[in-house]
N, C-alpha and C positions, 0 to 999 in steps of 0.2 A: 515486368510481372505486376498482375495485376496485386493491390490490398482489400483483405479482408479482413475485416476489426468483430467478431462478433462476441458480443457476452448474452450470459444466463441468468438467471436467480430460480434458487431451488428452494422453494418452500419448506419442504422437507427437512433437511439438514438446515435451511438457513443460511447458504452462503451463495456467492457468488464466484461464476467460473467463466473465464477471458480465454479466449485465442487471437492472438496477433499474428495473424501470416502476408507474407514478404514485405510489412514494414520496414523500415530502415531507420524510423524515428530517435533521434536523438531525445530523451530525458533528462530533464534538470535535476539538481539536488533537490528533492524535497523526500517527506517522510508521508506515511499510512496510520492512524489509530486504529488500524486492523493486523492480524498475521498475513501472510503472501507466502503461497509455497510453491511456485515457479518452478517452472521447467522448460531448456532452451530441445525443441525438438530439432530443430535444423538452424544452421548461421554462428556464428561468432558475434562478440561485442566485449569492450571494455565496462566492467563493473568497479563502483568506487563505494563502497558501504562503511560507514562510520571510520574513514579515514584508511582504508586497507583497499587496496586495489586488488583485485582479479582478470582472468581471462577467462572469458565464458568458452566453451564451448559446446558441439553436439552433443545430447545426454547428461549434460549437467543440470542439477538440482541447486534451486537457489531458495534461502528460509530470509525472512525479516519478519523478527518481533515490531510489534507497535511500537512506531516512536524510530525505528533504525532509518536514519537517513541513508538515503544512497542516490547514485545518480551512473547514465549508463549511456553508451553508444557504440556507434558501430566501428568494428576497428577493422573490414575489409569492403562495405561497400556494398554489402552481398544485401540481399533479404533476410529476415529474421523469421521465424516460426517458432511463437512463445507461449505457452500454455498456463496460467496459472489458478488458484483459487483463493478466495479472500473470506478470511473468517474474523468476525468483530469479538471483541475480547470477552463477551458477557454469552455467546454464544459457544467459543470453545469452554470456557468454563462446563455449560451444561454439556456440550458430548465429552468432554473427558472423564464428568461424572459420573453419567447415566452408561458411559460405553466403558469406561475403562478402572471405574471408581479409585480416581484421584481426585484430590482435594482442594487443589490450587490450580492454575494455569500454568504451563508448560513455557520454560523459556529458550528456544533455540541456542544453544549452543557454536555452532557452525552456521557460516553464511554460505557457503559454497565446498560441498561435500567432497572428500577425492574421491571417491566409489560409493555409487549406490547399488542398491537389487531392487530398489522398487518401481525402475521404469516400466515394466505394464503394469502393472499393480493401480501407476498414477494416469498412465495413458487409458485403461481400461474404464477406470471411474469419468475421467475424465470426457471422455469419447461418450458416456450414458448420460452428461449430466448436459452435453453440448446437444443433443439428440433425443432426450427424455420420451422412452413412449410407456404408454399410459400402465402397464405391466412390468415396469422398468424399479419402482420403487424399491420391492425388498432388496434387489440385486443393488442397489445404489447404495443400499443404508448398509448392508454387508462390504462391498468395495471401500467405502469410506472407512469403517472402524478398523476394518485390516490394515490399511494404508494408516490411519491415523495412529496405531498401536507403533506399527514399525517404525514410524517414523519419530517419533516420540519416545521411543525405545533406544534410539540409534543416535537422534541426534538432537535431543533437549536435556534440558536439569528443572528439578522442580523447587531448584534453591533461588533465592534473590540475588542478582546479580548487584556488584559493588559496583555503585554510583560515584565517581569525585563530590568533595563538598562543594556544593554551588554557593557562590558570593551570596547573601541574603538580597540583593537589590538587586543583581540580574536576575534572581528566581522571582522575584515579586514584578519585574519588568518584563518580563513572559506569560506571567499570570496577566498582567495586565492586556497583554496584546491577546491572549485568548480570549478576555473578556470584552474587548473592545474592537476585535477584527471588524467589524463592519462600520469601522468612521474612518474617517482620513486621518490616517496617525503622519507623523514625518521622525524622524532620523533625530531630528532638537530636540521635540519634544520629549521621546522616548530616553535619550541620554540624559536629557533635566531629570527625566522622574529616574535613573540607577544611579543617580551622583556621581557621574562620570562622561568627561569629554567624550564625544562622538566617534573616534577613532578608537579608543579604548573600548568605550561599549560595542562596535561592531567585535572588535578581538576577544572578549570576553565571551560574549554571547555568544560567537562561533564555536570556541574551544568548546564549551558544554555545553551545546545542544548542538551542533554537528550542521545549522544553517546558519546565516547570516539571519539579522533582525526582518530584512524585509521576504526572504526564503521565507521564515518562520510564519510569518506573515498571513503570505499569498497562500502557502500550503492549512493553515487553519480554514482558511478562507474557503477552500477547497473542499476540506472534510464537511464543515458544514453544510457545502451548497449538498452534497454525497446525501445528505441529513435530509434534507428537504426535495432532492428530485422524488425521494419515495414516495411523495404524495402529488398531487394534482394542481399544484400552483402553477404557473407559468413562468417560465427559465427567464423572460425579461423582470419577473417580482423577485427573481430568485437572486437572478445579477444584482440587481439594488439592496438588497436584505443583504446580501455578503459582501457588500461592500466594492464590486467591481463598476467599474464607468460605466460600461454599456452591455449588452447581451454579447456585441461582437468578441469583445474582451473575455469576455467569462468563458466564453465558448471557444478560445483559443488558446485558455491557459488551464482550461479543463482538461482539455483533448492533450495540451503537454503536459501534463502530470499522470492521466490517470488513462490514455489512450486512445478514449470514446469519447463522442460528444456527450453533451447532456444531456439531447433530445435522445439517443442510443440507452444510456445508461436508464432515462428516465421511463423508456417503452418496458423496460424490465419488471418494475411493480406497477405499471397503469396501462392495463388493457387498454 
């Protein structure tokens, strides 16, 4: 069977919308500083989200807040048929304002639902936004709020979720690697700056934030490049500014994290 990877970006609403059909891709641990609201239309796969495993299957609805590690594969071999959309956190802010007048941002609740009702509800928006023709708008911005109400209704909280306390040096040794994703960090140095031997700061660091230091890493690394295809730089400037070796590299740990190359992702906002 053959793969087809295609995404969108809607100006309109401001998000982006993925279909993955008959991949089989295996995903690493890593996290999004976006929502992901997934849907498996055909295939099976093992889900592992901030330490809980799952079994995906047909018609399953899957949520990750920004920040929720997870990592996923296939657990018969088969092809997958995955659907999902991606909203950044400054953007669901303004539709849940403007469309549903709440206050905060909405926190998932549920990573993998037992029962949903809003399989066409998500298939229908989603099919207009994969296909967008030019008379398509109001029915989109109506598809979306209905979809985004139910599902918001059903399966978030608008309370703050309870964080463990994080040691004050592995939170400052995380800051640190946000700040400094694009040099050559190593493993020594990073344990000199938490005051703490290297095997302990790898166990540290895992337990609360859900990656390893260089997970953590590579996926910053990642978000940023996300940051920079939206404009017209070129993917080998882009490799270099984020810290990866070479273009080949970037383009291969792009495409496992996020599904699509960069030159795919980046055709989305550069006619």
């Amino acid at each position: 069977m053959l793969e087809n990877r295609q995404i969108v970006y809607n100006s309109q609403l401001e998000i982006e919308a993925l279909v993955f059909d008959g991949i089989q891709q295996k995903f690493p641990n890593h996290f999004h500083d976006y929502y992901v609201i997934g849907y498996i239309e055909k295939g099976s796969r093992k889900l592992s989200c901030k330490n809980k495993e799952y079994i995906l299957k047909e018609g399953d609805f899957i949520f990750f807040n920004p920040y929720d590690n997870h990592e996923c594969e296939s657990i018969d071999g088969k092809p997958l048929i995955y659907r999902n959309l991606h909203i950044r956190p400054e953007i669901m802010e303004k539709h849940v304002q403007a469309r549903l007048s709440l206050t905060k941002n909405p926190i998932f609740t549920v990573t993998v639902p037992e029962t949903m009702q809003e399989n066409q509800l998500f298939l229908q928006l989603h099919e207009r936004l994969m296909n967008e023709r030019a008379n398509d708008a109001f029915e989109i911005e109506e598809l979306f709020t209905l979809l985004l109400n139910d599902l918001l209704s059903n399966y978030s909280s608008l309370e703050e979720s309870k964080h463990p306390t994080i040691p004050h040096k592995i939170n400052e040794t995380k800051e640190f690697i946000e700040e400094n994703y694009a040099q050559k960090l190593s493993l020594a140095e990073l344990s000199v700056f938490a005051e703490t031997n290297q095997y302990t700061f790898i166990r540290l660091f895992t337990k609360y934030f859900g990656l390893t230091p260089f997970q953590y890493l590579i996926t910053t690394r990642i978000n940023q490049a996300k940051r920079l295809l939206k404009s017209d730089i070129s993917i080998t400037e882009i490799a270099m500014e984020t810290g990866f070796s070479d273009q080949s590299h970037f383009t291969r740990v792009f495409k496992a994290q996020i599904g699509v190359t960069p030159k795919m992702y980046q055709k989305i906002f550069i006619a």
